[in-house]
Backbone as CSV, one residue per row, in Angstrom:
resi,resn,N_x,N_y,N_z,CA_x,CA_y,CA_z,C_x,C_y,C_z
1,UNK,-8.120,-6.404,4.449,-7.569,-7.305,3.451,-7.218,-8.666,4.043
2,UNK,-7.183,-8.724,5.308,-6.747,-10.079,5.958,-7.920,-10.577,5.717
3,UNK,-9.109,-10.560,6.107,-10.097,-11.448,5.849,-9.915,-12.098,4.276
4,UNK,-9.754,-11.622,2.910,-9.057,-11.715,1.853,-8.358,-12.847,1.922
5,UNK,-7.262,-13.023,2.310,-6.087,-13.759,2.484,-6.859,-14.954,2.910
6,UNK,-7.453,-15.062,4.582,-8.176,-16.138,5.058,-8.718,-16.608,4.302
7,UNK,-9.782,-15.629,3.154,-11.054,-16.663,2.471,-10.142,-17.711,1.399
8,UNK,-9.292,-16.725,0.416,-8.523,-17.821,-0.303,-7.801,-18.759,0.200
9,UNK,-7.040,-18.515,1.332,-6.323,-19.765,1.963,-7.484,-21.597,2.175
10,UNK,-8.685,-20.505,2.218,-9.751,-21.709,3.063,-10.599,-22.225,1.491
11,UNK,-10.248,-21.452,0.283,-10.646,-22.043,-0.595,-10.138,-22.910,-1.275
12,UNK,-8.312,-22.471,-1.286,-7.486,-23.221,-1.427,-7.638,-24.710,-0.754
13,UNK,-7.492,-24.624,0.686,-7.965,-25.918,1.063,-9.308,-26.997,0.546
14,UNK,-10.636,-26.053,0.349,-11.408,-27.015,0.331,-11.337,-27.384,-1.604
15,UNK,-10.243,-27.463,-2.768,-10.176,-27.348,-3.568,-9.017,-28.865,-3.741
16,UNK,-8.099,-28.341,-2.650,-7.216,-29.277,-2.169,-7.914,-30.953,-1.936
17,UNK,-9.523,-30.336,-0.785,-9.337,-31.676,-0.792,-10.161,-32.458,-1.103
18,UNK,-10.645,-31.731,-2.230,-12.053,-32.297,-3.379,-10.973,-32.371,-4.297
19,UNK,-9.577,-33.268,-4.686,-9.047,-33.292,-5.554,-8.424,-32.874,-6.718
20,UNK,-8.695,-31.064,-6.028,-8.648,-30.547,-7.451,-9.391,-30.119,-7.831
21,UNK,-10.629,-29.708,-7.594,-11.928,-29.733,-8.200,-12.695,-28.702,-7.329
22,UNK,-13.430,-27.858,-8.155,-14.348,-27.040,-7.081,-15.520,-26.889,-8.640
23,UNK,-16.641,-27.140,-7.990,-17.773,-26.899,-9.090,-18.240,-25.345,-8.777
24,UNK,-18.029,-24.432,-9.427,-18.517,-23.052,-9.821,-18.987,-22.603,-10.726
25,UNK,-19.085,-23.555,-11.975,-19.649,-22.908,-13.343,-18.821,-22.247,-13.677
26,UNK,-18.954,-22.196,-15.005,-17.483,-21.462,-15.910,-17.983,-19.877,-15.795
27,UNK,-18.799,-19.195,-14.867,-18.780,-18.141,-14.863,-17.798,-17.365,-13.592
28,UNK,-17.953,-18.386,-12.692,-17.171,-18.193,-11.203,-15.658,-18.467,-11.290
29,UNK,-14.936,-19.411,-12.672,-13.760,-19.924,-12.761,-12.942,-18.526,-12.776
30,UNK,-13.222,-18.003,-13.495,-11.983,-16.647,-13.430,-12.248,-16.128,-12.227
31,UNK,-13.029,-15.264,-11.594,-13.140,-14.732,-10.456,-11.872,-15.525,-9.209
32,UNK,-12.123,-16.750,-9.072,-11.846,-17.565,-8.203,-9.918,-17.454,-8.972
33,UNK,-9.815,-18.053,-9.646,-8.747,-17.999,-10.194,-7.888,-16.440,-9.912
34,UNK,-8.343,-15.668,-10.120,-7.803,-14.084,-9.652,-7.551,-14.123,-8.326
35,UNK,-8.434,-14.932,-7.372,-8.584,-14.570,-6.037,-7.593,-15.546,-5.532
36,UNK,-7.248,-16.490,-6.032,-6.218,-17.480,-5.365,-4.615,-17.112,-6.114
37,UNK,-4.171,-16.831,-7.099,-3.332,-15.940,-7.646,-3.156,-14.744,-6.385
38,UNK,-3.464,-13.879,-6.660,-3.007,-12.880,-5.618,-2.955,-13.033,-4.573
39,UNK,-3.925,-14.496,-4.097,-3.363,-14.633,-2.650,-2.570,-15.680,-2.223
40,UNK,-1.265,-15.796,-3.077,-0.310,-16.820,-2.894,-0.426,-17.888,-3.192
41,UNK,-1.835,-18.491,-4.163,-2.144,-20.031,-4.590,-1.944,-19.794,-5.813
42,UNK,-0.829,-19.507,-6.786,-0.990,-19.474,-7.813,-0.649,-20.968,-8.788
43,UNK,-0.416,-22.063,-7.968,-0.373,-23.157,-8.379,-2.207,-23.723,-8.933
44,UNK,-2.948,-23.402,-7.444,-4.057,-23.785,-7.859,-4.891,-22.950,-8.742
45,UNK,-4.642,-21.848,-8.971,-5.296,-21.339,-9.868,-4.867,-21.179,-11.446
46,UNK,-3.768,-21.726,-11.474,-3.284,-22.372,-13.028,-3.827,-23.284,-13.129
47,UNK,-4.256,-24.549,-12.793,-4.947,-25.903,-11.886,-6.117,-25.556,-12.579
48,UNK,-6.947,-24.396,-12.094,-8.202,-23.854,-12.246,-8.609,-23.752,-13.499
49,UNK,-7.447,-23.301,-14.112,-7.693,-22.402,-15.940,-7.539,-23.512,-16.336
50,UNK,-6.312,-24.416,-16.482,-6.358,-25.685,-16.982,-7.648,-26.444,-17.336
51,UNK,-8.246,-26.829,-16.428,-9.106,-27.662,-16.075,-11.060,-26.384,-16.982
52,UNK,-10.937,-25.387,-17.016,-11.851,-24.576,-17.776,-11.714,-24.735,-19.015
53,UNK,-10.206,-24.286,-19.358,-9.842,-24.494,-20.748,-10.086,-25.597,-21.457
54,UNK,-9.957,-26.918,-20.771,-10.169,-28.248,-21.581,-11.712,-28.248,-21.710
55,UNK,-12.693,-28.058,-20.571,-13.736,-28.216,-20.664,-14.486,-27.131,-22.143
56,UNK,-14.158,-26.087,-21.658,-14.254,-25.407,-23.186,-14.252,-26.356,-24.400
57,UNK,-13.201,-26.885,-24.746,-12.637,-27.615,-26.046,-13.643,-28.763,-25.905
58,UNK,-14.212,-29.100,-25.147,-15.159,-30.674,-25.347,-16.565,-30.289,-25.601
Protein backbone atom coordinates (compact mmCIF):
# COMPACT_ATOMS: atom_id res chain seq x y z
CA UNK A 1 0.00 0.00 0.00
CA UNK A 2 2.97 2.38 0.37
CA UNK A 3 3.65 2.42 -3.19
CA UNK A 4 -0.26 3.76 -3.16
CA UNK A 5 0.44 6.61 -0.96
CA UNK A 6 3.77 7.55 -3.13
CA UNK A 7 1.80 7.43 -6.50
CA UNK A 8 -0.92 9.92 -5.13
CA UNK A 9 1.43 12.09 -3.27
CA UNK A 10 3.42 12.41 -6.83
CA UNK A 11 0.10 13.04 -8.54
CA UNK A 12 -0.83 15.43 -6.19
CA UNK A 13 2.28 17.27 -7.00
CA UNK A 14 2.30 17.13 -10.68
CA UNK A 15 -1.52 18.59 -10.48
CA UNK A 16 -0.11 21.19 -8.09
CA UNK A 17 2.08 22.35 -10.55
CA UNK A 18 0.11 22.38 -13.79
CA UNK A 19 -2.14 24.79 -11.81
CA UNK A 20 -4.68 22.77 -10.94
CA UNK A 21 -5.16 20.96 -13.85
CA UNK A 22 -4.42 17.41 -14.96
CA UNK A 23 -5.93 16.38 -18.49
CA UNK A 24 -7.47 12.73 -18.06
CA UNK A 25 -10.74 12.82 -19.79
CA UNK A 26 -13.84 12.76 -17.87
CA UNK A 27 -13.47 9.06 -17.75
CA UNK A 28 -10.16 9.04 -15.51
CA UNK A 29 -11.69 12.16 -13.27
CA UNK A 30 -13.36 9.94 -10.70
CA UNK A 31 -10.82 7.23 -10.50
CA UNK A 32 -8.13 9.89 -9.77
CA UNK A 33 -10.35 11.78 -7.48
CA UNK A 34 -10.91 8.46 -5.21
CA UNK A 35 -7.22 7.96 -5.33
CA UNK A 36 -6.18 11.37 -3.96
CA UNK A 37 -9.13 11.43 -1.28
CA UNK A 38 -7.97 8.40 0.45
CA UNK A 39 -4.64 9.33 0.17
CA UNK A 40 -4.75 12.49 2.21
CA UNK A 41 -5.35 15.05 -0.89
CA UNK A 42 -8.74 15.55 -0.32
CA UNK A 43 -8.47 19.24 -1.09
CA UNK A 44 -7.33 18.36 -4.58
CA UNK A 45 -9.69 16.04 -5.34
CA UNK A 46 -12.74 18.29 -4.49
CA UNK A 47 -10.56 20.69 -6.94
CA UNK A 48 -10.98 17.69 -9.34
CA UNK A 49 -14.94 17.22 -9.17
CA UNK A 50 -15.33 20.89 -9.24
CA UNK A 51 -13.61 21.52 -12.23
CA UNK A 52 -15.63 18.00 -14.10
CA UNK A 53 -18.77 19.20 -12.85
CA UNK A 54 -18.61 22.66 -14.56
CA UNK A 55 -17.27 21.15 -17.64
CA UNK A 56 -20.30 18.85 -17.73
CA UNK A 57 -22.73 21.98 -17.57
CA UNK A 58 -20.98 23.71 -20.75
Amino acid sequence: MRYLSHNATRLAHLIRMNQGRLTTGFLGTPYLCEALSVNRHKELACLKAEQHARKKRV
